[in-house]
MOPAC internal coordinates of N, CA, C and O (Angstrom, degrees):
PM7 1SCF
backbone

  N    0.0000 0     0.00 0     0.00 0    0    0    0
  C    1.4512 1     0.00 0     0.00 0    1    0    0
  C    1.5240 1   108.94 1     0.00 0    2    1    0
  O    1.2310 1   119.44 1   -37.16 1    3    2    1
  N    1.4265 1   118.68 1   142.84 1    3    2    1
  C    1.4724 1   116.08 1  -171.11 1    5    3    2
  C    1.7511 1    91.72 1  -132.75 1    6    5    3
  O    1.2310 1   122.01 1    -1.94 1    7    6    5
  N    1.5065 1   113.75 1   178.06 1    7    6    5
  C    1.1386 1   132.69 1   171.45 1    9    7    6
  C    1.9217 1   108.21 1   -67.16 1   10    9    7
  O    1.2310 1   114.08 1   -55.17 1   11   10    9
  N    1.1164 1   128.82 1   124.83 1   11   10    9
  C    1.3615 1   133.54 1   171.96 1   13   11   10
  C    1.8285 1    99.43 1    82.02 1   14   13   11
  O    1.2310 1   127.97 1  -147.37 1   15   14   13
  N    1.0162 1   102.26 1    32.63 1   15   14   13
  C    1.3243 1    93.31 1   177.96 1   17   15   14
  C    1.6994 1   110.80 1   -96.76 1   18   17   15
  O    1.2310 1   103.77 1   -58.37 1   19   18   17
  N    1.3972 1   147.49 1   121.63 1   19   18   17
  C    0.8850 1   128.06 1   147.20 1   21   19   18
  C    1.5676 1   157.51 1   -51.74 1   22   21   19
  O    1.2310 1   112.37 1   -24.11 1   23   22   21
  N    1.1670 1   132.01 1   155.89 1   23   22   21
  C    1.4051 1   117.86 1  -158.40 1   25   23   22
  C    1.7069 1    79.15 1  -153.00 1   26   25   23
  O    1.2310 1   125.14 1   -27.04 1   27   26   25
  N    1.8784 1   107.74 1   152.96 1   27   26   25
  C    0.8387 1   119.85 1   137.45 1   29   27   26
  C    1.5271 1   134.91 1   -25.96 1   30   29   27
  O    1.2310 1   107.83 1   -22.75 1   31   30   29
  N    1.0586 1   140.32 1   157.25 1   31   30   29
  C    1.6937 1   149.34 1   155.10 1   33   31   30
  C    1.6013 1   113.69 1   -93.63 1   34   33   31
  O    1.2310 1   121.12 1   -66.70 1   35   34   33
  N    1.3284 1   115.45 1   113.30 1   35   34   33
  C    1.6656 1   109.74 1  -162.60 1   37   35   34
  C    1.3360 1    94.10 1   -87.74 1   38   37   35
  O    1.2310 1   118.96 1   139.74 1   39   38   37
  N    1.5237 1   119.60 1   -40.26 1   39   38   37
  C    1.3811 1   142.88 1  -177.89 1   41   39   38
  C    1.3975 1   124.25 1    -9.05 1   42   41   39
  O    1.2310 1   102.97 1   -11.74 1   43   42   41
  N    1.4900 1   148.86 1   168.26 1   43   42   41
  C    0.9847 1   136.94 1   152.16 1   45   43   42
  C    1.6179 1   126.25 1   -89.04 1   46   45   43
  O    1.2310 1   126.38 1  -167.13 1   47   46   45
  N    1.3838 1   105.33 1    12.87 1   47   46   45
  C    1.4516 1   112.49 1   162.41 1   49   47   46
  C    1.4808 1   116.17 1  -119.61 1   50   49   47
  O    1.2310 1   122.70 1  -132.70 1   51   50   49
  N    1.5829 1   112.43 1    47.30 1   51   50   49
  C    1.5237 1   117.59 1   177.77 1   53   51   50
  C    1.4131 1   114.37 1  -105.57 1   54   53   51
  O    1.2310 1   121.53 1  -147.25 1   55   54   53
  N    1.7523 1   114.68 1    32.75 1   55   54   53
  C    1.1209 1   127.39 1   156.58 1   57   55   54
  C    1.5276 1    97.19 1   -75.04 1   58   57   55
  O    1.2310 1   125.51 1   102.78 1   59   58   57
  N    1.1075 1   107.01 1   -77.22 1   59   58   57
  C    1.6453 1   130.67 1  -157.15 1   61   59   58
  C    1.7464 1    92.27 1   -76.47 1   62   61   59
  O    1.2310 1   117.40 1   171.97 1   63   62   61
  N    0.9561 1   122.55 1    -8.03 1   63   62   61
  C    1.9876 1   117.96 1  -168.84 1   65   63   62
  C    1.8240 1    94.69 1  -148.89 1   66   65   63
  O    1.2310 1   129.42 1   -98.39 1   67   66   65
  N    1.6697 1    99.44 1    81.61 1   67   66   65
  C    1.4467 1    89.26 1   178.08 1   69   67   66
  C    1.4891 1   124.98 1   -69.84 1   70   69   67
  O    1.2310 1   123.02 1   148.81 1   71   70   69
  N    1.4523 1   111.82 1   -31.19 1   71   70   69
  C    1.3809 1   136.11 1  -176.65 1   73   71   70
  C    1.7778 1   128.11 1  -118.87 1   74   73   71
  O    1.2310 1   129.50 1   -37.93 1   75   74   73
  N    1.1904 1    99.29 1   142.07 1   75   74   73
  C    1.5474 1    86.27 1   162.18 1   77   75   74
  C    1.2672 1   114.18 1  -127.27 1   78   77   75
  O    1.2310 1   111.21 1   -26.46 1   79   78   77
  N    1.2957 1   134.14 1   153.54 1   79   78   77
  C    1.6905 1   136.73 1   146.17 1   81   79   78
  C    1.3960 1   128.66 1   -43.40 1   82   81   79
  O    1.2310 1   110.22 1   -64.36 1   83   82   81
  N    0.8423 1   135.98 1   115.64 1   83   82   81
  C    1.7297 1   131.16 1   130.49 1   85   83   82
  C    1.3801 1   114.73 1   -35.39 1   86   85   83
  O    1.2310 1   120.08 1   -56.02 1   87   86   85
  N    1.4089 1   117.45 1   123.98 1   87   86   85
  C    1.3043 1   106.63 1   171.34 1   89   87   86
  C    1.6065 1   109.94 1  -141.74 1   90   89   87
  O    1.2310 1   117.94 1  -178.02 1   91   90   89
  N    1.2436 1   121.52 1     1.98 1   91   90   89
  C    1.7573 1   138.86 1   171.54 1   93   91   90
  C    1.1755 1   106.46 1   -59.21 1   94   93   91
  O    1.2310 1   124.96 1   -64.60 1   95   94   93
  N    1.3559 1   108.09 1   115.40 1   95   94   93
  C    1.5106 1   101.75 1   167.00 1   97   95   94
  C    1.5375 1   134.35 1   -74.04 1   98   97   95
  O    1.2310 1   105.91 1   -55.82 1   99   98   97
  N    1.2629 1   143.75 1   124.18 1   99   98   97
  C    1.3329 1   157.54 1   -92.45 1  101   99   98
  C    2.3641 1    85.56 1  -100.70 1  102  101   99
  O    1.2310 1   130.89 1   172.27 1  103  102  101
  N    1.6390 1    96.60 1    -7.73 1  103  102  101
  C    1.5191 1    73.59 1   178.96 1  105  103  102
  C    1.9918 1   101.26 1   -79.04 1  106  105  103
  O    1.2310 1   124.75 1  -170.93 1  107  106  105
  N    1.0260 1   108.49 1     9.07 1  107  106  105
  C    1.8766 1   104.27 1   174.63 1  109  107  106
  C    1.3827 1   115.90 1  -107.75 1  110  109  107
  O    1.2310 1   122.09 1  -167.05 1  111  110  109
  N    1.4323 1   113.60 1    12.95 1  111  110  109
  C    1.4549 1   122.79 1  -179.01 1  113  111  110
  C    1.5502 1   103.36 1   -46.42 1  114  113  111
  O    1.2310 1   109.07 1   133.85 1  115  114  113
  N    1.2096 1   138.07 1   -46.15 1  115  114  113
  C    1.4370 1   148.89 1  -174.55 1  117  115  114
  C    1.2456 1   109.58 1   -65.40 1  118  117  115
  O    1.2310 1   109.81 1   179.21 1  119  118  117
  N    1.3455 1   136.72 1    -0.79 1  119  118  117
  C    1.5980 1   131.78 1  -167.20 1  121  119  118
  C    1.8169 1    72.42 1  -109.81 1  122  121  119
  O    1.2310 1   130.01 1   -16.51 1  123  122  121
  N    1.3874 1    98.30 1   163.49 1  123  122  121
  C    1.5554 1   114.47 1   174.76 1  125  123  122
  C    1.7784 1   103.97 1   -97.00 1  126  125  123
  O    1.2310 1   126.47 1   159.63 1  127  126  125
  N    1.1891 1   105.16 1   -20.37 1  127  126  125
  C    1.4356 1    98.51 1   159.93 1  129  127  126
  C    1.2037 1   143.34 1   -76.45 1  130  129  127
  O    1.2310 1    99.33 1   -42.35 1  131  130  129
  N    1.4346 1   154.84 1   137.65 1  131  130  129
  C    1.2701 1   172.43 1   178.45 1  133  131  130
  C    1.5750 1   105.88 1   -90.38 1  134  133  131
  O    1.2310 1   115.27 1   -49.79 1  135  134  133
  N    1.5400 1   126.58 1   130.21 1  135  134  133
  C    1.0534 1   122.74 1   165.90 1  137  135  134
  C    1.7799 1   102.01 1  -117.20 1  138  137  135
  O    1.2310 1   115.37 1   -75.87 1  139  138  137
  N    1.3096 1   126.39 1   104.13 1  139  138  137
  C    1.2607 1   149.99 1   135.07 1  141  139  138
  C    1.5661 1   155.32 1   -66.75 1  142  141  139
  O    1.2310 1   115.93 1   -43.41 1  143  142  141
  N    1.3673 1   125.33 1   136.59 1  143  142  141
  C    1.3036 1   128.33 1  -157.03 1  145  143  142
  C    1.4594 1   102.79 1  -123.12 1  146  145  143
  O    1.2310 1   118.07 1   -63.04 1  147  146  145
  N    1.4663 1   121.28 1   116.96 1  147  146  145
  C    1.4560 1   127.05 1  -179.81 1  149  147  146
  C    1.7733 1   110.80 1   -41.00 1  150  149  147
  O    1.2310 1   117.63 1     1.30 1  151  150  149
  N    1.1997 1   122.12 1  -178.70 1  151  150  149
  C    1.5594 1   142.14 1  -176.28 1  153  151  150
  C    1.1123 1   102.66 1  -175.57 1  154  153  151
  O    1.2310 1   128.01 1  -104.26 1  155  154  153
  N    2.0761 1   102.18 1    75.74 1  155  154  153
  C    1.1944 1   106.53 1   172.28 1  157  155  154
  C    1.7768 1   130.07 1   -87.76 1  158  157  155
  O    1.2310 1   112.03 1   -45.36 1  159  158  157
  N    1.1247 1   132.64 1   134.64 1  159  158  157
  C    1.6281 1   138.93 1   170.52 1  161  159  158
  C    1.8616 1    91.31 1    11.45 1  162  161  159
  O    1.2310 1   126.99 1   -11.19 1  163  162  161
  N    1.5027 1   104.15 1   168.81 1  163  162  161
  C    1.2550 1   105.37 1   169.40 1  165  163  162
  C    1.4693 1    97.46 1  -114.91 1  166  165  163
  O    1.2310 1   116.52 1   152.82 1  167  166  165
  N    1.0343 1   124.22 1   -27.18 1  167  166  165
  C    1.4130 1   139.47 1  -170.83 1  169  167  166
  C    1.5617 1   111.67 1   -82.16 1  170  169  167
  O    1.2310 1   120.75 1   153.43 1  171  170  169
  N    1.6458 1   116.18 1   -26.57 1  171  170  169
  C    1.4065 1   137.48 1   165.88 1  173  171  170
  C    1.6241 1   113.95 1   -51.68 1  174  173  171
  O    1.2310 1   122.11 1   134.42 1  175  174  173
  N    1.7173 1   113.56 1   -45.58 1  175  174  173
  C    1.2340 1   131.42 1  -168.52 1  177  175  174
  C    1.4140 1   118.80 1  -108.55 1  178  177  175
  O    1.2310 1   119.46 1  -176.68 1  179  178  177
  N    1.2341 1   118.64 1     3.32 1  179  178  177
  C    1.5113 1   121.36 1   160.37 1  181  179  178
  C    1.6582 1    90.33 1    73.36 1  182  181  179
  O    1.2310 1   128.83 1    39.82 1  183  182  181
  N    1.5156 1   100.59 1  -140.18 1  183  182  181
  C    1.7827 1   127.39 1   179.79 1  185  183  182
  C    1.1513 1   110.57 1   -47.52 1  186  185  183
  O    1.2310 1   108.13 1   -50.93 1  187  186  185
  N    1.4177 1   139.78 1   129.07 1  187  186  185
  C    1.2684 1   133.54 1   137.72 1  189  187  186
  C    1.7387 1   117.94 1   -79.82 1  190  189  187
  O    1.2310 1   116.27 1   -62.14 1  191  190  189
  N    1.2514 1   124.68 1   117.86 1  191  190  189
  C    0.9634 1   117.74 1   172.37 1  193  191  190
  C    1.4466 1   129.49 1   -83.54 1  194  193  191
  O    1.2310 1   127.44 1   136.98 1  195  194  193
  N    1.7058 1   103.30 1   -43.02 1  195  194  193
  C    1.5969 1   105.87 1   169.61 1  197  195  194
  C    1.5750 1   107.11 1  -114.09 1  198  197  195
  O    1.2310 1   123.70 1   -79.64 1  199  198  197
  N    1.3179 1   110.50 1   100.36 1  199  198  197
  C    1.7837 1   118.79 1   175.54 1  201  199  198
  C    1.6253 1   110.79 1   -43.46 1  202  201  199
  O    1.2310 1   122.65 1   127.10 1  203  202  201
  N    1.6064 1   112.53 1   -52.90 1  203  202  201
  C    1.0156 1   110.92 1   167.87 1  205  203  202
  C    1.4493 1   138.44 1   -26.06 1  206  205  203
  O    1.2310 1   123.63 1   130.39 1  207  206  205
  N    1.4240 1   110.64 1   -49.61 1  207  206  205
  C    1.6236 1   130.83 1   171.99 1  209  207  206
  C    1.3579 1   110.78 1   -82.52 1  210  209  207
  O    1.2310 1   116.81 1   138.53 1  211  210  209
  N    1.6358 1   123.67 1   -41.47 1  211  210  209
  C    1.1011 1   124.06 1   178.58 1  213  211  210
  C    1.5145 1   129.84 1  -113.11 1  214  213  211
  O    1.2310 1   120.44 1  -121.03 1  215  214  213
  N    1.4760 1   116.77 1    58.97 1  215  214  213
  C    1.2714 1   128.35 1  -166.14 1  217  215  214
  C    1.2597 1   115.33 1   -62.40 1  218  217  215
  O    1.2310 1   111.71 1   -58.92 1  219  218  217
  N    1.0498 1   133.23 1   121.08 1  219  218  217
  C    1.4016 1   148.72 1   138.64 1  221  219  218
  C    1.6699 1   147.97 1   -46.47 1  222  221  219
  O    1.2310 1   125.94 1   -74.22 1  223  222  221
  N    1.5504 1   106.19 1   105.78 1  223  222  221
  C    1.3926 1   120.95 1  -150.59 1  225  223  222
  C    1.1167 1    99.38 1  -120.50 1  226  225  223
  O    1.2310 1   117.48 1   -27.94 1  227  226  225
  N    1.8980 1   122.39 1   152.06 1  227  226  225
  C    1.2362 1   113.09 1   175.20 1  229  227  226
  C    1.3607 1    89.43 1  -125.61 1  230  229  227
  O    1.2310 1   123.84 1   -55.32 1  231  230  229
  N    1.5642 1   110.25 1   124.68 1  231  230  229
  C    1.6391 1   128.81 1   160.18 1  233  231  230
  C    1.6460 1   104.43 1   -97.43 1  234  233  231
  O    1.2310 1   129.56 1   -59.88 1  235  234  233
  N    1.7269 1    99.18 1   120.12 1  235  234  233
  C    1.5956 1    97.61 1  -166.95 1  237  235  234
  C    1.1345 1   109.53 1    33.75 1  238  237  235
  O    1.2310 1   126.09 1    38.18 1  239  238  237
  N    1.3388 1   105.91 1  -141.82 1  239  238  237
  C    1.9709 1   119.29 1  -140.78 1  241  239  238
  C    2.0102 1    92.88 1   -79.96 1  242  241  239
  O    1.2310 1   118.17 1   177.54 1  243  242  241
  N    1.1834 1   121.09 1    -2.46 1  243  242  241
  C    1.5427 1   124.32 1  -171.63 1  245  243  242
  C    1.4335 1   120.98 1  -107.35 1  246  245  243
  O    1.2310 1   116.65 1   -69.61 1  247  246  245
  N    1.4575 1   123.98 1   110.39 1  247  246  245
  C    1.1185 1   120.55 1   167.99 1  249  247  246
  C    1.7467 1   119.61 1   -77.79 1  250  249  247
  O    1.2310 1   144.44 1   -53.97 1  251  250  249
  N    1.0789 1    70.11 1   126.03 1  251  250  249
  C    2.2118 1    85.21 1   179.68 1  253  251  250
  C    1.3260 1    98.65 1  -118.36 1  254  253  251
  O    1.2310 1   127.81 1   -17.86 1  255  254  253
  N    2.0004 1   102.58 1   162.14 1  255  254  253
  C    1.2282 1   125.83 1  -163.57 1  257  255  254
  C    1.8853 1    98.85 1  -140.42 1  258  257  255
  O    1.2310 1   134.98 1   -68.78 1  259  258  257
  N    1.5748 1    88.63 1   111.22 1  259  258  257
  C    1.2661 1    95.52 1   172.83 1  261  259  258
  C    1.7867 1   127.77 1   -55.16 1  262  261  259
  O    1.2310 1   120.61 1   -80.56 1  263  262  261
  N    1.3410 1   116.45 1    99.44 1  263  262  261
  C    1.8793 1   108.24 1  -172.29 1  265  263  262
  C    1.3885 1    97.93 1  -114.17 1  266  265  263
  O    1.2310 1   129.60 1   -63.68 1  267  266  265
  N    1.7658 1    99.09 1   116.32 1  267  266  265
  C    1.5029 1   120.76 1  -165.87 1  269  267  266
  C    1.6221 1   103.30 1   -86.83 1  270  269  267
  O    1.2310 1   122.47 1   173.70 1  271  270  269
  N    1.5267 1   112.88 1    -6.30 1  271  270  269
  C    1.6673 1   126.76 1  -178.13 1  273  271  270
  C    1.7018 1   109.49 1   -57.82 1  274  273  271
  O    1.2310 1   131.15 1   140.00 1  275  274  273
  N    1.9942 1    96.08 1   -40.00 1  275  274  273
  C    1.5730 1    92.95 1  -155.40 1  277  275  274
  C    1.8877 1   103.68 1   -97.07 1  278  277  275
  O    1.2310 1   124.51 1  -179.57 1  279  278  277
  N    1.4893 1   108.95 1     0.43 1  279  278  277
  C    1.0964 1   120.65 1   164.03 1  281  279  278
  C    2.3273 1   115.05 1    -1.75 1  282  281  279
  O    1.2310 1   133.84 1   -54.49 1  283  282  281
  N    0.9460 1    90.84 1   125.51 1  283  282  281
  C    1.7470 1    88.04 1  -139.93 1  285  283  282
  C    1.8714 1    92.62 1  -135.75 1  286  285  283
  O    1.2310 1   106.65 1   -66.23 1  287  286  285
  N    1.3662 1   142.44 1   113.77 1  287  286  285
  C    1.5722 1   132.33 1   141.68 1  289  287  286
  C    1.1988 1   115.44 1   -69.49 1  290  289  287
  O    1.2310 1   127.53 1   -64.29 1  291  290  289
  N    1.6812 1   103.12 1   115.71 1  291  290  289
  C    1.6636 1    86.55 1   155.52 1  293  291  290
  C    1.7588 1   123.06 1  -155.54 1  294  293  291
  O    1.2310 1   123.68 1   -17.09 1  295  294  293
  N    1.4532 1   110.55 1   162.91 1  295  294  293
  C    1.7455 1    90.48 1  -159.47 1  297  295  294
  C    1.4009 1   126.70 1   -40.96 1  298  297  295
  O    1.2310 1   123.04 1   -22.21 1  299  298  297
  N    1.4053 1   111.79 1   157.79 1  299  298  297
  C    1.2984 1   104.92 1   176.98 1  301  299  298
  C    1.3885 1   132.76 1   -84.09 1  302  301  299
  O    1.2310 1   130.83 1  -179.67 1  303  302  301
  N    1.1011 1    96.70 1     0.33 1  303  302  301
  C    1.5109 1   115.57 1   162.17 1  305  303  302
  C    1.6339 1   125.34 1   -66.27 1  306  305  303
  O    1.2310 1   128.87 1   158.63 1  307  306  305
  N    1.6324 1   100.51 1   -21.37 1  307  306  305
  C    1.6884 1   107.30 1  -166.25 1  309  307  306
  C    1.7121 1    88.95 1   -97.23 1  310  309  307
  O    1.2310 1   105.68 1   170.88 1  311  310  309
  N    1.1657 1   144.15 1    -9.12 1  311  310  309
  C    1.4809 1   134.32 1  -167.47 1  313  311  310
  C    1.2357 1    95.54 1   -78.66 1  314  313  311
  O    1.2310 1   119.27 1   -38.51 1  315  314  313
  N    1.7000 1   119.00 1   141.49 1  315  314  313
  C    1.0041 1   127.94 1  -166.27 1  317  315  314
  C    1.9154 1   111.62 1   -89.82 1  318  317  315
  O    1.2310 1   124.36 1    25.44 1  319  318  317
  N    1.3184 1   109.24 1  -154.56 1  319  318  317
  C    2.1483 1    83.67 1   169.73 1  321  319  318
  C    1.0979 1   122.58 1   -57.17 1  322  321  319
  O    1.2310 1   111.06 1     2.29 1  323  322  321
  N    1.4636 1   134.43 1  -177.71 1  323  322  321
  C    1.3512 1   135.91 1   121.81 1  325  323  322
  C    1.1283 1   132.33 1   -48.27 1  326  325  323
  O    1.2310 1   116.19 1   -55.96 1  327  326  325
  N    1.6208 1   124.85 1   124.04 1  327  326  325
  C    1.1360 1   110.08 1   172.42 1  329  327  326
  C    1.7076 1   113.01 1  -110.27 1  330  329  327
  O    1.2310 1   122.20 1   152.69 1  331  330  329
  N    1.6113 1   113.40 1   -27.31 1  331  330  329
  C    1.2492 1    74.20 1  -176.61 1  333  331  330
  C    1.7519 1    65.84 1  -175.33 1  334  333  331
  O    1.2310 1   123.67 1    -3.38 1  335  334  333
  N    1.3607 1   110.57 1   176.62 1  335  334  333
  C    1.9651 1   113.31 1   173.18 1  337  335  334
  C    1.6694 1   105.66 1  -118.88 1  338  337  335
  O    1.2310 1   127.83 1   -11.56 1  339  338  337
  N    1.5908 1   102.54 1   168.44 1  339  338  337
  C    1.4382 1   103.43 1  -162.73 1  341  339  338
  C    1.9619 1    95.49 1  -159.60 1  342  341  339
  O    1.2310 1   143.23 1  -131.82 1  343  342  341
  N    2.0059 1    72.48 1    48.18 1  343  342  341
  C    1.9814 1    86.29 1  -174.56 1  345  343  342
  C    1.6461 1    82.64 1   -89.39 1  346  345  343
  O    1.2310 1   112.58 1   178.48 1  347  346  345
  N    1.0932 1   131.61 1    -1.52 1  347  346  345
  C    1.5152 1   109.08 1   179.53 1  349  347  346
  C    1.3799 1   108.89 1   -81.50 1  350  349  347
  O    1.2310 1   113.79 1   156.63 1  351  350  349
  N    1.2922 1   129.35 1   -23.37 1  351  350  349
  C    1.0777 1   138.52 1  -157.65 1  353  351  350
  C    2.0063 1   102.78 1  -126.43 1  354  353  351
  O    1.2310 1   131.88 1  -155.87 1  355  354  353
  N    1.1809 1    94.66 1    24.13 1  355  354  353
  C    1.6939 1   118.17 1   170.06 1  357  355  354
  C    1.5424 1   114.42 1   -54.54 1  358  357  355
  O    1.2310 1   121.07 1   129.89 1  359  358  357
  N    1.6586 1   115.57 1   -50.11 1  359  358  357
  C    1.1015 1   106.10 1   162.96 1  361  359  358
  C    1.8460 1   142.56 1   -54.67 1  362  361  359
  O    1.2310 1   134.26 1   131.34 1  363  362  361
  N    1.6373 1    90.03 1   -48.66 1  363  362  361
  C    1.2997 1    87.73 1   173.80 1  365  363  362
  C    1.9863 1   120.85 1   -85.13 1  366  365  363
  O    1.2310 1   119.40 1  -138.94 1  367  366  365
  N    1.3198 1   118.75 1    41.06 1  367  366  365
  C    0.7701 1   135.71 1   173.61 1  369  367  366
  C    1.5802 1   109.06 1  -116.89 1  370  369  367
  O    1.2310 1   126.39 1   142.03 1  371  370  369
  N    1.3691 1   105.31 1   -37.97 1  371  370  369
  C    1.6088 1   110.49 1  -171.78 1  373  371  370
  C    1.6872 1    86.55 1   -70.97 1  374  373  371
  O    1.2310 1   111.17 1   113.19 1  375  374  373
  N    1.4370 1   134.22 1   -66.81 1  375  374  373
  C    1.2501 1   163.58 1   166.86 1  377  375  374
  C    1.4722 1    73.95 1     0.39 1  378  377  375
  O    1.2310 1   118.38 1    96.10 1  379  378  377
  N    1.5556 1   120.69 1   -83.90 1  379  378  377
  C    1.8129 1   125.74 1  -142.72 1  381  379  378
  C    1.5519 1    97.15 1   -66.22 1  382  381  379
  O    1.2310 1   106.49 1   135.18 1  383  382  381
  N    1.5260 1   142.71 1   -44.82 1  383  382  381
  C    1.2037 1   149.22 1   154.19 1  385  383  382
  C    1.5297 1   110.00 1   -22.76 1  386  385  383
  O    1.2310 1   133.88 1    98.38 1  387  386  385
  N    1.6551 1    90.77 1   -81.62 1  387  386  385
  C    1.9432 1    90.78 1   167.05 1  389  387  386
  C    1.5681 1   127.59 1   -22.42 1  390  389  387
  O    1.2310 1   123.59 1   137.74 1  391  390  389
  N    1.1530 1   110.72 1   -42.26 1  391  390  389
  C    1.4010 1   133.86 1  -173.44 1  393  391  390
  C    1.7815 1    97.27 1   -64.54 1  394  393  391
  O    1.2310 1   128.21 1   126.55 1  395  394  393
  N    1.3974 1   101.80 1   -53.45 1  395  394  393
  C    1.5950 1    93.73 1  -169.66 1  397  395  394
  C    1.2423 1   123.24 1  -101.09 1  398  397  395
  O    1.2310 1   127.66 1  -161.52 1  399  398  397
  N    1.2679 1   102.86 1    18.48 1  399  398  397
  C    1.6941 1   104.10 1   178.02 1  401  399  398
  C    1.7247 1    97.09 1  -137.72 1  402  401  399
  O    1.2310 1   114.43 1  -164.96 1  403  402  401
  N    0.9165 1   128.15 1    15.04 1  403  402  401
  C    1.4729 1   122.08 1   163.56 1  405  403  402
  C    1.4288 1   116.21 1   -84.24 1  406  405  403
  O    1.2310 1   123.89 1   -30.15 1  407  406  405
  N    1.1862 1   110.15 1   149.85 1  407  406  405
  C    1.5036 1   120.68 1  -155.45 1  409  407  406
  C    1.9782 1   110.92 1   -96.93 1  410  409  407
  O    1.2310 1   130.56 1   -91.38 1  411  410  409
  N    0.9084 1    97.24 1    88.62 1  411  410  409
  C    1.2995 1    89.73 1  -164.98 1  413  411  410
  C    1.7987 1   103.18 1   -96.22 1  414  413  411
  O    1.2310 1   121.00 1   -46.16 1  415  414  413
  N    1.6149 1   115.69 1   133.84 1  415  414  413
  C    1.0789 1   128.37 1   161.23 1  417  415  414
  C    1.4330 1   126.80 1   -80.03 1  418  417  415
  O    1.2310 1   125.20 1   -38.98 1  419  418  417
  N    1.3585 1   107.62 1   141.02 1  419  418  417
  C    1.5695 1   129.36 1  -163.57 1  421  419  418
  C    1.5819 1   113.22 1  -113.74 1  422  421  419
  O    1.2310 1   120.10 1   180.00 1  423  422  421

């Protein structure tokens, strides 16, 4: 398993969330946990308002929308296959993260 790698959704919402991301960086390979970010339907989520946060990927014939909200650990035993990686597109993934963990003053 690598960083940006995709996996199946074993879940019971892998109608609407076919995929998820890998997004742990490979120095936590040794924890049995996985920290992952859904790739839900595009058609599931209506509007994107900020692309930035919610980037848009097409795995095969399905466009998915990266939602950094439902950001999720879980064993690595529960990730479903591989389907395919989306280290090319690594940046704008770090980018949608950036988005939700930057510290913004009020």
């Amino acid at each position: 398993m690598a960083q940006f790698d995709v996996h199946e959704n074993t879940g019971k919402h892998r109608d609407d969330i076919p995929y998820v991301v890998l997004v742990q960086s490979s120095l936590y390979d040794s924890y049995r946990r996985r920290v992952v970010v859904p790739l839900a339907r595009k058609s599931a989520l209506g509007k994107i308002s900020n692309p930035r946060f919610n980037p848009t990927f097409k795995i095969g014939n399905i466009h998915v929308v990266l939602h950094p909200l439902e950001i999720v650990s879980v064993p690595s035993e529960q990730l479903g296959e591989f389907v395919t990686s989306l280290s090319p597109e690594g940046s704008r993934i770090m980018d949608a993260l950036d988005e939700l963990l930057t510290q913004a003053w009020r």
